[in-house]
C-alpha positions in Angstrom: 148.5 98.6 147.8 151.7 96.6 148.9 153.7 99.0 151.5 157.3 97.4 152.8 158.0 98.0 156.3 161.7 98.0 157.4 162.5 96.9 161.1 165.9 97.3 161.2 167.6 100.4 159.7 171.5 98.9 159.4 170.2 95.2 157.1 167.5 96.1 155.5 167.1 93.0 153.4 167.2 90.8 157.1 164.0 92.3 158.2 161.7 94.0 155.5 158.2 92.9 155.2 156.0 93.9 153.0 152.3 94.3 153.6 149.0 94.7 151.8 146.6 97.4 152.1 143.3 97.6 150.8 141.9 101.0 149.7 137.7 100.9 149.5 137.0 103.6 146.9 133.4 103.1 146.3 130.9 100.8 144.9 127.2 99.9 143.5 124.5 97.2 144.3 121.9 96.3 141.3 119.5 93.4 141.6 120.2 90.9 138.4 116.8 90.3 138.6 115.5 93.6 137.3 117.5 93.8 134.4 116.4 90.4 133.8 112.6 92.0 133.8 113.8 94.3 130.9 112.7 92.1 128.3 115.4 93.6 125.7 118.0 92.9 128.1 116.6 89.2 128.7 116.7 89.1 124.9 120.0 89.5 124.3 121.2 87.3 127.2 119.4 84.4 125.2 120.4 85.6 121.9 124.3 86.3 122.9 124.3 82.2 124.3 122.2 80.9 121.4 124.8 83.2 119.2 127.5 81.1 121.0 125.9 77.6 120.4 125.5 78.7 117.0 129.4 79.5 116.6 130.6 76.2 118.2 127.9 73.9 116.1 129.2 75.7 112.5 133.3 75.8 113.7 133.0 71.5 114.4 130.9 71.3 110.6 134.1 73.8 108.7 136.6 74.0 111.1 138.2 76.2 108.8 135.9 79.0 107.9 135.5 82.1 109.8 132.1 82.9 111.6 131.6 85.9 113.7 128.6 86.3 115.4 129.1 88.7 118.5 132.3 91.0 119.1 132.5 93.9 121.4 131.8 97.4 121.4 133.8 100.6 122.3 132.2 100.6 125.5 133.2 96.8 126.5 129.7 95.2 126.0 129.2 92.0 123.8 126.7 92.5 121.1 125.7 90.6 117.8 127.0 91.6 114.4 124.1 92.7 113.0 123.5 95.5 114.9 126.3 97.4 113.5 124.3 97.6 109.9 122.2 100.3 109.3 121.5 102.8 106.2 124.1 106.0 106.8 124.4 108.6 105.1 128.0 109.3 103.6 129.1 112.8 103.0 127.2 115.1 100.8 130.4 116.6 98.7 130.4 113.3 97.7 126.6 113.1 96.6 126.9 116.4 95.0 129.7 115.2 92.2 127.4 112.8 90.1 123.9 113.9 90.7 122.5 112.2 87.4 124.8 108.8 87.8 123.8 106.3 90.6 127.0 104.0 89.6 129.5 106.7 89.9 127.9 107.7 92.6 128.7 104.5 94.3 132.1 104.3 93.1 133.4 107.1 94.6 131.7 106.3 98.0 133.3 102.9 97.6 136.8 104.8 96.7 136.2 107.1 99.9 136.2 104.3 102.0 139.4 102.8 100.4 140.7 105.9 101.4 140.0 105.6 105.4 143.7 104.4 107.0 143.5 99.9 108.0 144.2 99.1 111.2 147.3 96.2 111.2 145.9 92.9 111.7 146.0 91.7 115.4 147.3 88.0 115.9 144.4 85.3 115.5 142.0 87.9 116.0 142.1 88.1 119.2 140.9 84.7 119.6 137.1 85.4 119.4 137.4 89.0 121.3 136.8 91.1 118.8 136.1 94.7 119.3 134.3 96.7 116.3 134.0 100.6 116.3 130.4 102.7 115.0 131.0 103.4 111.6 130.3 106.9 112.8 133.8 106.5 115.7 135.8 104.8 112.3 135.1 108.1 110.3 136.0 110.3 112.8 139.2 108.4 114.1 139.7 108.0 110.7 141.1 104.5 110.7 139.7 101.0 110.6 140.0 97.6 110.6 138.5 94.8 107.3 135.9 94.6 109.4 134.6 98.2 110.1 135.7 99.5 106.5 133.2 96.7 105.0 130.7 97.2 107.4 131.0 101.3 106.5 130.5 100.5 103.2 127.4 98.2 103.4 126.1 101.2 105.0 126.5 103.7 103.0 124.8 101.0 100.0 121.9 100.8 102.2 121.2 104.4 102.2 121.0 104.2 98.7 118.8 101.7 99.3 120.9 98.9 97.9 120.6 95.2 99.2 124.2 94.7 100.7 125.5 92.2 103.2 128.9 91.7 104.9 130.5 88.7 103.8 133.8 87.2 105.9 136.2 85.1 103.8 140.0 84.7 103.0 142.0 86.3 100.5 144.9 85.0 98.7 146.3 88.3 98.7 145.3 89.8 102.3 144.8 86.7 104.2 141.4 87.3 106.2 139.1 89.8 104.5 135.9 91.4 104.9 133.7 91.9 101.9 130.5 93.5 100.9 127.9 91.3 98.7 125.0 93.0 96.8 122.6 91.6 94.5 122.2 92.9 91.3 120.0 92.1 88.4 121.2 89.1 87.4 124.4 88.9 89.0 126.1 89.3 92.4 128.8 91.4 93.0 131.8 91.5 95.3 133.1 95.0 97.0 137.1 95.2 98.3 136.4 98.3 100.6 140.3 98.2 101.0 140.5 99.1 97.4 137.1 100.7 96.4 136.9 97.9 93.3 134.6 95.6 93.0 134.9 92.0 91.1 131.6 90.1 89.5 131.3 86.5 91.3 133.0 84.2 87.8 135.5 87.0 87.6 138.8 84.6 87.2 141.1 87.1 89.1 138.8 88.1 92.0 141.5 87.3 95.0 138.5 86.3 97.2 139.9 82.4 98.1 136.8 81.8 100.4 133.4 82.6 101.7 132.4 81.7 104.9 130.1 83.7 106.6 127.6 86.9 105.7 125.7 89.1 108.1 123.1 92.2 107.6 121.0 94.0 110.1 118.5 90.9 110.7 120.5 87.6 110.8 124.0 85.9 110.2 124.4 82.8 107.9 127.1 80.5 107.7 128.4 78.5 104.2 127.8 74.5 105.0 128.3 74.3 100.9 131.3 71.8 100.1 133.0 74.4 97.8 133.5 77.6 99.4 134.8 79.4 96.3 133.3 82.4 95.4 132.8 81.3 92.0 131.0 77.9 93.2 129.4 79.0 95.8 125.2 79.7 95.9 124.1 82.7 97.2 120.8 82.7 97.8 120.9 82.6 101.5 117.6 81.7 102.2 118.1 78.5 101.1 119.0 76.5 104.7 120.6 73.4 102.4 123.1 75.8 101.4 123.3 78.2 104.7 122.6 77.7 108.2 121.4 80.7 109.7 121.5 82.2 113.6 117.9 82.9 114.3 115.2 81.5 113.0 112.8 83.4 110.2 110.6 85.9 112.1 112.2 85.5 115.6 111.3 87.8 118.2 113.7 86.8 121.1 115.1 90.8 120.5 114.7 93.1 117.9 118.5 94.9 119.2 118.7 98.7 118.3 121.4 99.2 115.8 124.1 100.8 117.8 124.8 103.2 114.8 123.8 106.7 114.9 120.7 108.2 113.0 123.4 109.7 110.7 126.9 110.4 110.4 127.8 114.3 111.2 130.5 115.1 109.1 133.1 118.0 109.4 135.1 119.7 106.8 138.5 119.6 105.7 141.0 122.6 106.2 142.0 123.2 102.5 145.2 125.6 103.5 146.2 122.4 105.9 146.3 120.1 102.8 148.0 122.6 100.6 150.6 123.1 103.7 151.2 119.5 103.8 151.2 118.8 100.1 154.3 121.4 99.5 155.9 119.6 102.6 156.0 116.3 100.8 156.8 117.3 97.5 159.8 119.2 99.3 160.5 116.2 101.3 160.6 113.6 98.3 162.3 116.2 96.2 165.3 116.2 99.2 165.6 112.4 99.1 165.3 111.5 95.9 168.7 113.1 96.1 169.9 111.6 99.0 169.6 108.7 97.1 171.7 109.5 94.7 174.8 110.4 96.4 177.4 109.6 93.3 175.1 111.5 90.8 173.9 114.9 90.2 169.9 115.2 90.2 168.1 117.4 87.7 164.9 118.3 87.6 163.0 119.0 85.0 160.6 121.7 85.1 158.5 121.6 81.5 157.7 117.6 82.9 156.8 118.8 86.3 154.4 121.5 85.0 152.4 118.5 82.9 152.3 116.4 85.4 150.9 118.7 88.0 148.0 119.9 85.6 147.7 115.7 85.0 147.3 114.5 88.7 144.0 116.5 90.1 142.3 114.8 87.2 143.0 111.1 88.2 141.4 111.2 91.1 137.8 112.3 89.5 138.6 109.9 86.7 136.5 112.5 84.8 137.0 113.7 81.1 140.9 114.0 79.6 143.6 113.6 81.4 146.1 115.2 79.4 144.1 118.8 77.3 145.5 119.6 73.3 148.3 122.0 75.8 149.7 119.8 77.6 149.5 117.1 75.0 151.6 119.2 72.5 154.3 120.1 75.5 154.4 116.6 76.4 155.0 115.9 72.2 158.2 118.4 72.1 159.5 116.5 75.3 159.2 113.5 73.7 161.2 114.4 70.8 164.3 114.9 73.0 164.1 112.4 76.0 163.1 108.7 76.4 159.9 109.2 79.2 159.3 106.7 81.9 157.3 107.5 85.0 153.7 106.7 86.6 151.5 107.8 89.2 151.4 106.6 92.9 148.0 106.8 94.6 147.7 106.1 98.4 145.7 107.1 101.7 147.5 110.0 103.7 148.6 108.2 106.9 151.9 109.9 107.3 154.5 111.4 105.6 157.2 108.8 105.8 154.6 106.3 104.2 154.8 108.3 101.2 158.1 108.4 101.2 158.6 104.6 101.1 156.4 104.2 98.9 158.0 106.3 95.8 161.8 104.4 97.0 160.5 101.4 96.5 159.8 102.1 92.6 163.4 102.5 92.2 163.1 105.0 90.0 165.9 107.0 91.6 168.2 104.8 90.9 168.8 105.6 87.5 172.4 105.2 86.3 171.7 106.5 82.8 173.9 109.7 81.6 172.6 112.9 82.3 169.1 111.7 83.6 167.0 114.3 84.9 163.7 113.7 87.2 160.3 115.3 87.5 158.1 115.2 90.3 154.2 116.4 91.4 152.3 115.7 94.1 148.9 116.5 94.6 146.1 115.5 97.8 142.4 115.6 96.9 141.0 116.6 100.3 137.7 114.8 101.6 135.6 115.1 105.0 136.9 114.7 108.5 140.5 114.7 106.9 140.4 111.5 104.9 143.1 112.3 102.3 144.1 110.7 99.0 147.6 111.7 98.0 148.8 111.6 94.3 152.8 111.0 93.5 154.1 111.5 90.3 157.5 110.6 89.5 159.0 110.2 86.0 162.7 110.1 85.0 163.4 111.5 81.6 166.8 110.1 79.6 167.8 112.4 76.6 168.4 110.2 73.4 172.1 110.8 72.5 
């Protein structure tokens, strides 16, 4: 603690000192040497410097391509990638939806995933000092960063008992990515777990620029190919021409404990909250839409904004018809009188001025057309722990003169 003294009451800057005190509040005593006898511990020391070594020999080959090999935990600790991947189950609502299709199955845990809020990119990640949640602490925080939302994913494939692997590259679209790779029959197949798609590896307009680096629960490898495009690279990892790996085949310096859970506990989602919230942002959009239009009258139309509210719950399924004979015949009579332009907005929840950006920057308000009139739906498919997708839809209907 610094504590200024005063000696003299009348010039105060003449004779102040200050002074340091030292508070003892406690402290504890281990030997180094025991832990050292804990033959997991002494593992780890040996694989987090060999881990190390491994880094700085692959950075001076690509100097370039990303490589990860040890971050830190929640709790401060430094630990090696692979013990964040372990099978996990994902939610059972979501299991329950396509019991007879595997692939859809896997699609929608891919899109619940999507739909977990990223955490903004930190500057130059953090130079090397990384810190990586559970996937168990990213579900229940419900936000993420490339990193944990990939490594969620590759988890929830394992418990389907999937081959999957994280895969570190760069994007041409989001600048450092994280991946998920699994092997299929004759082809492999690349997961965006920001977006729930995946693209097949000679797909021409797969944004994945570069892969460097892959990681599952046993080892880390590294790309030393020449061409790190996805579409030229090899991917058989066990080949060390192509891919230099941390440890060794069977290497028993530590067999680390994933630092995942058993399985993910998962809580439900207060339906009256999301219908609450739902009415607040269709009454909120409604509001601005019309604050946007300060030199023009705003009229809604009602027979559109019953259609498109029937429409919107059965996007985010993608299941059966969107539109029934009903509300295909309604939407024919509109047609007949007014010129129809409009199109659904899908998006995480985060918050409600999110949302709100998001529908001004289609512009749509800004329709200078005579006697245009505007309909408007929203709709939010609730999911566990209260991961929300929220559905906009905004159309503008002109009546022909």
């Amino acid at each position: 603690m610094i504590i200024e003294k005063h000696e003299d009451h009348s010039f105060k800057s003449c004779s102040g000192h200050s002074y340091i005190r030292k508070n003892w509040l406690g402290s504890i005593v281990f030997p180094f040497s025991a832990l050292l006898q804990q033959s997991e511990f002494s593992g780890q020391i040996d694989v987090l410097e060999r881990a190390q070594i491994f880094k700085k020999n692959c950075k001076a080959l690509f100097p370039e391509r990303r490589i990860t090999t040890t971050v830190f935990n929640d709790e401060g600790i430094q630990i090696l990638v692979t013990r964040y991947i372990k099978a996990l189950n994902p939610p059972q609502q979501l299991l329950d939806i396509f019991l007879h299709d595997s692939n859809a199955t896997l699609d929608l845990v891919a899109r619940f995933v999507s739909l977990i809020p990223i955490m903004p990119d930190t500057l130059d990640e953090n130079d090397g000092f990384d810190i990586w949640m559970t996937s168990e602490r990213c579900i229940s925080l419900a936000i993420g960063n490339k990193e944990e939302h990939a490594i969620l994913l590759c988890n929830f494939f394992l418990y389907f008992g999937k081959k999957a692997l994280v895969l570190l590259g760069t994007s041409m679209l989001e600048g450092h990515v994280a991946y998920v790779l699994t092997p299929e029959t004759d082809e492999y197949l690349l997961w965006n777990p920001l977006t729930g798609q995946y693209h097949k590896q000679f797909d021409p307009f797969c944004p994945l620029q570069s892969v460097d680096c892959l990681f599952d629960g046993e080892n880390v490898w590294f790309n030393i190919q020449q061409n790190n495009s996805p579409r030229a690279v090899y991917f058989d990892y066990s080949k060390e021409s192509f891919w230099k790996q941390l440890l060794p085949k069977n290497y028993q310096g530590t067999k680390a404990q994933s630092i995942q859970p058993e399985e993910i506990t998962y809580s439900d989602t207060n339906k009256s909250m999301v219908e609450d919230l739902k009415n607040r942002i269709e009454r909120t959009l409604k509001y601005k839409i019309m604050e946007w239009r300060p030199k023009q009258p705003t009229r809604w139309n009602r027979q559109c904004t019953f259609i498109l509210r029937q429409i919107l719950p059965k996007l985010e399924l993608g299941t059966g018809n969107f539109v029934s004979s009903e509300e295909e015949s309604e939407f024919e009579r509109l047609l007949q009188f007014y010129w129809v332009a409009g199109f659904p907005i899908q998006m995480p929840y985060t918050d409600v001025q999110s949302v709100i950006d998001a529908v001004y920057q289609t512009g749509i308000h800004s329709s200078e057309f005579p006697q245009t009139e505007f309909a408007l739906a929203v709709y939010i498919h609730p999911y566990p722990n209260n991961i929300l997708s929220v559905w906009v839809y905004l159309a503008s209907l002109a009546r022909y003169q």
